[in-house]
C-alpha positions in Angstrom: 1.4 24.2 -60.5 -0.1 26.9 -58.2 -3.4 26.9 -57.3 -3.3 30.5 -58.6 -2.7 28.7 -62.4 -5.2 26.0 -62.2 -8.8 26.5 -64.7 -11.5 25.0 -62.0 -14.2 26.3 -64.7 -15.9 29.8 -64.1 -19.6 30.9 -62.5 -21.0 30.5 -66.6 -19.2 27.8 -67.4 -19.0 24.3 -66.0 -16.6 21.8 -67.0 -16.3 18.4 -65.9 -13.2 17.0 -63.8 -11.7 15.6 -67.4 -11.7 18.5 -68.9 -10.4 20.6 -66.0 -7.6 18.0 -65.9 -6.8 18.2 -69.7 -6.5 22.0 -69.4 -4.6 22.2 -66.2 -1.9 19.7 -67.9 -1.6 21.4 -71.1 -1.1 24.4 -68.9 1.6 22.8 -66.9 3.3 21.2 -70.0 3.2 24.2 -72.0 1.6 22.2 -74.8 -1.3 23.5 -77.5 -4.7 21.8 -75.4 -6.7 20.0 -78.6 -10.3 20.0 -77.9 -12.9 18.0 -80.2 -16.8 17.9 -79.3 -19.9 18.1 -81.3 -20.8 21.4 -82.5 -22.3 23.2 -79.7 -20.8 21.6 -76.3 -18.5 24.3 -75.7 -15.2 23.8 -77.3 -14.8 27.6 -78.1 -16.6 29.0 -74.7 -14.3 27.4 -72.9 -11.2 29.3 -74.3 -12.7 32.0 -72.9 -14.1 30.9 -69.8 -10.0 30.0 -69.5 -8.8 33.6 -69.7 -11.9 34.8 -67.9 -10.7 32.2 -64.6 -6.8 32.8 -64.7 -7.3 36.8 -65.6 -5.5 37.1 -69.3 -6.3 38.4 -72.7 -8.3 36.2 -75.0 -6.9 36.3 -78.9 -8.9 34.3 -81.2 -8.1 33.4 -84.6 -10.9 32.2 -86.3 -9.9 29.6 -89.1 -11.6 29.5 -92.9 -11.1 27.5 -95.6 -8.4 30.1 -97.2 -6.8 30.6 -94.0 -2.8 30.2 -94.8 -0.5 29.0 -91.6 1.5 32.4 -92.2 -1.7 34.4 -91.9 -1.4 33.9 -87.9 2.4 35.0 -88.3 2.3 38.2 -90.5 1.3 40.1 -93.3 3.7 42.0 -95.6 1.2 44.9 -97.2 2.7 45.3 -100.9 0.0 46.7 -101.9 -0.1 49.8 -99.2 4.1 50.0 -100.1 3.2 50.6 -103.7 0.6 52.8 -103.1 3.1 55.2 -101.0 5.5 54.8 -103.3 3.5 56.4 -105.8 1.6 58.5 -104.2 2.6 59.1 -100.7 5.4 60.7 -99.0 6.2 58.5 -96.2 9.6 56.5 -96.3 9.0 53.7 -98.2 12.6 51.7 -97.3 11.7 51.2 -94.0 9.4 47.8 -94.6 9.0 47.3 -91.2 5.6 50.0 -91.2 4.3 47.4 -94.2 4.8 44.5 -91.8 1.8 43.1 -89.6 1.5 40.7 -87.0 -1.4 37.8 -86.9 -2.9 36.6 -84.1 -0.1 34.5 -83.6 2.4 36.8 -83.7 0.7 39.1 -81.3 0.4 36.3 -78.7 3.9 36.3 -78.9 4.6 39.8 -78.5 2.4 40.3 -75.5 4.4 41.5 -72.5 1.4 39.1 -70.1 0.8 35.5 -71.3 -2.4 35.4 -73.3 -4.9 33.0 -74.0 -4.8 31.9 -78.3 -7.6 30.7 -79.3 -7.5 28.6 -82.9 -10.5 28.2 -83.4 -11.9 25.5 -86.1 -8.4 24.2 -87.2 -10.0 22.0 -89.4 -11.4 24.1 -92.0 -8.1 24.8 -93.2 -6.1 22.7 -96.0 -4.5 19.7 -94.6 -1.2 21.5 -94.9 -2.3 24.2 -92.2 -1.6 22.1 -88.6 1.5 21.0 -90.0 3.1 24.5 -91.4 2.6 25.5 -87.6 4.3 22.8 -86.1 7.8 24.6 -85.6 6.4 27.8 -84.4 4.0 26.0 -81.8 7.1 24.2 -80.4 10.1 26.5 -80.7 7.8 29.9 -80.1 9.3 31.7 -82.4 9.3 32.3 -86.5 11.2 34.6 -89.0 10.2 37.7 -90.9 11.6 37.2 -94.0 11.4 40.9 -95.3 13.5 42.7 -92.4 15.0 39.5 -91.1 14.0 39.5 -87.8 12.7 37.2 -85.7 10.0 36.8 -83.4 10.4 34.9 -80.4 7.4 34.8 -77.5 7.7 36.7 -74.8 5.7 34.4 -72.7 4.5 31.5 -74.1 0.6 31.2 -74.6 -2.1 29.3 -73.0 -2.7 27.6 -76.5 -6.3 26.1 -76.8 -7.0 24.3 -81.1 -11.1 23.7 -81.1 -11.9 21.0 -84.3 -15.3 19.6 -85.1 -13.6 16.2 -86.5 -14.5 17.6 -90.5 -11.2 16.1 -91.4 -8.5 14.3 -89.7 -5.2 16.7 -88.1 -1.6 14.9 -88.9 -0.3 12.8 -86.4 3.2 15.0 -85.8 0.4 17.4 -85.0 -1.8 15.7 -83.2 1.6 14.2 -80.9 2.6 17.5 -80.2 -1.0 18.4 -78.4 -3.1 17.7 -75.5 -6.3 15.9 -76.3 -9.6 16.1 -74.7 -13.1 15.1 -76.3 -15.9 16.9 -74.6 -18.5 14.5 -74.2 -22.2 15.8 -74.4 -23.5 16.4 -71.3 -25.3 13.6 -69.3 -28.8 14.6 -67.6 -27.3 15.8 -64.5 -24.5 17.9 -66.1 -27.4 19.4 -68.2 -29.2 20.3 -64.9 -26.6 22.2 -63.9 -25.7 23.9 -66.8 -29.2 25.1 -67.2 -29.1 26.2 -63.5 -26.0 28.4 -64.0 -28.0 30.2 -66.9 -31.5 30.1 -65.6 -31.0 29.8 -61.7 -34.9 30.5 -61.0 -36.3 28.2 -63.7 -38.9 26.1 -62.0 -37.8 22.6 -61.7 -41.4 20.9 -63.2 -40.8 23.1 -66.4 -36.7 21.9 -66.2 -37.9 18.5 -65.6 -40.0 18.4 -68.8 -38.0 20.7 -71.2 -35.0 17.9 -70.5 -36.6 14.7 -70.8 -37.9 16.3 -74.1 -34.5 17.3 -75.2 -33.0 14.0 -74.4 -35.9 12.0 -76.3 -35.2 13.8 -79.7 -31.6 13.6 -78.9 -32.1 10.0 -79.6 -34.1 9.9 -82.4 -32.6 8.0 -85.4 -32.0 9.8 -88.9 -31.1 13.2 -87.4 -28.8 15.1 -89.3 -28.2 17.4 -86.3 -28.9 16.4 -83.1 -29.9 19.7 -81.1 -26.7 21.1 -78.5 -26.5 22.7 -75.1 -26.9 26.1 -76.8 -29.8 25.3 -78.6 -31.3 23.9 -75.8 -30.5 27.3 -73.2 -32.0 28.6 -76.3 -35.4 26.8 -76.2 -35.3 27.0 -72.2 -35.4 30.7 -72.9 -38.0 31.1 -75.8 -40.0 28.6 -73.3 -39.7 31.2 -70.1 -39.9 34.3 -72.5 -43.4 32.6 -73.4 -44.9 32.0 -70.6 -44.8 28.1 -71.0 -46.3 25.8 -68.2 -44.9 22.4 -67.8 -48.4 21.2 -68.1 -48.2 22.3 -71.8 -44.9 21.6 -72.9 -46.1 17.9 -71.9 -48.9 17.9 -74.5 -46.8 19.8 -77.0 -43.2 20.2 -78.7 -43.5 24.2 -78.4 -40.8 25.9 -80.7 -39.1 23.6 -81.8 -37.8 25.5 -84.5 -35.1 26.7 -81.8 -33.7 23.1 -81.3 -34.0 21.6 -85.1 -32.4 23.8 -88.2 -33.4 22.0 -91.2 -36.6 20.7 -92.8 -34.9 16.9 -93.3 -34.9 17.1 -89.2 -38.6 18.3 -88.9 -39.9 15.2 -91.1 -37.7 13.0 -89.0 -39.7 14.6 -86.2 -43.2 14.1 -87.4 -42.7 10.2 -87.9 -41.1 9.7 -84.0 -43.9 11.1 -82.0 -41.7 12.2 -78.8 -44.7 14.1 -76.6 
């Protein structure tokens, strides 16, 4: 593989040397890359922070709970038919107008390779993985209605974010790469903060982590706060003016790091200043 082709991470996004690894391989192998995490570590930034390195269109297809596998594929529009057919004047035989493609299909059709993002695969039925397993392999799936059938032109840079709400098959699961993001150690975090806040002074940084860390750690939370809820606090605390002196006494908006009342009790009974 070129050095053209490898992800190294991007100027706003750093990933570790696992993850590089996992994405370069999946890359290489042609293989959907499978990445897990807890919410808020980056699972879906870095689909694009892929497409932003190696220069190619981003498609995301964002998963919900009704999302069908043939959604991605295409949609035959019966309804629009009948309407012309009753009230229009356009051709109604030719159902190929009727027929469009999902975000599958147009990653497919794309005369450059894209990037397919699928994003929160496990929100869907436990059907869903499965019912994609043939196109993800042979790249290609049928149109039943005009009888053609789409192959890719270029096969895409395939990247499947789940937060682990239910478990994926395992003739899905053996078909992907795998790569758990592990939340960021202290020095990771430094970094991270850097790229987003590259004049932050380094008392305030100092404070705002070992702050961030400590209620990361208490017991009983329902949601432990993430990297983007921290850049978020890091923010309110520089948009306000916040000394590192203060932020020492005091737990200042901490409504930008914890999201639910259960959370905020938890907080009062663990003092963390």
């Amino acid at each position: 593989m070129s050095e053209f082709n490898r992800f190294l991470g991007t100027e706003k996004y750093i990933a570790s040397e696992p993850l590089r690894n996992a994405v370069n391989v999946a890359i290489a192998l042609g293989r959907p890359l499978l990445v897990k995490g807890e919410p808020g570590t980056g699972k879906t930034l870095l689909a694009h922070n892929i497409a932003r390195a190696l220069d190619k269109q981003l498609i995301t297809w964002n998963i919900k709970s009704t999302t069908k596998a043939k959604d991605g594929l295409y949609v035959y529009d019966t309804v629009q038919r009948l309407n012309d057919s009753r009230f229009g004047d356009r051709d109604v035989s030719d159902i190929k107008q009727y027929i469009k493609l999902g975000k599958l299909g147009e990653a497919f059709v794309s005369d450059e390779q894209v990037v397919l993002l699928i994003d929160e695969i496990d929100k869907a039925d436990l059907e869903f993985p499965n019912d994609l397993l043939n196109e993800l392999d042979e790249m290609t799936f049928f149109i039943h209605e005009t009888g053609e059938t789409i192959r890719a032109i270029h096969r895409p840079i395939v990247i499947i974010t789940s937060n682990a709400e239910k478990e994926l098959p395992d003739a899905f699961l053996r078909r992907c790469i795998f790569h758990y993001i592990e939340f960021p150690d202290r020095r990771m975090m430094e970094e991270i903060v850097h790229v987003h806040f590259p004049d932050i002074e380094e008392n305030l940084l100092h404070e705002a982590l070992k702050k961030f860390y400590r209620l990361r750690r208490i017991e009983g939370l329902k949601k432990k706060p993430s990297t983007s809820e921290l850049l978020d606090w890091i923010q309110a605390l520089i948009a306000g003016g916040v000394s590192q002196r203060e932020l020492k006494s005091d737990l200042i908006f901490v409504g930008t790091l914890l999201k639910n009342e259960a959370d905020l009790l938890c907080l009062q009974e663990n003092e963390i200043v």
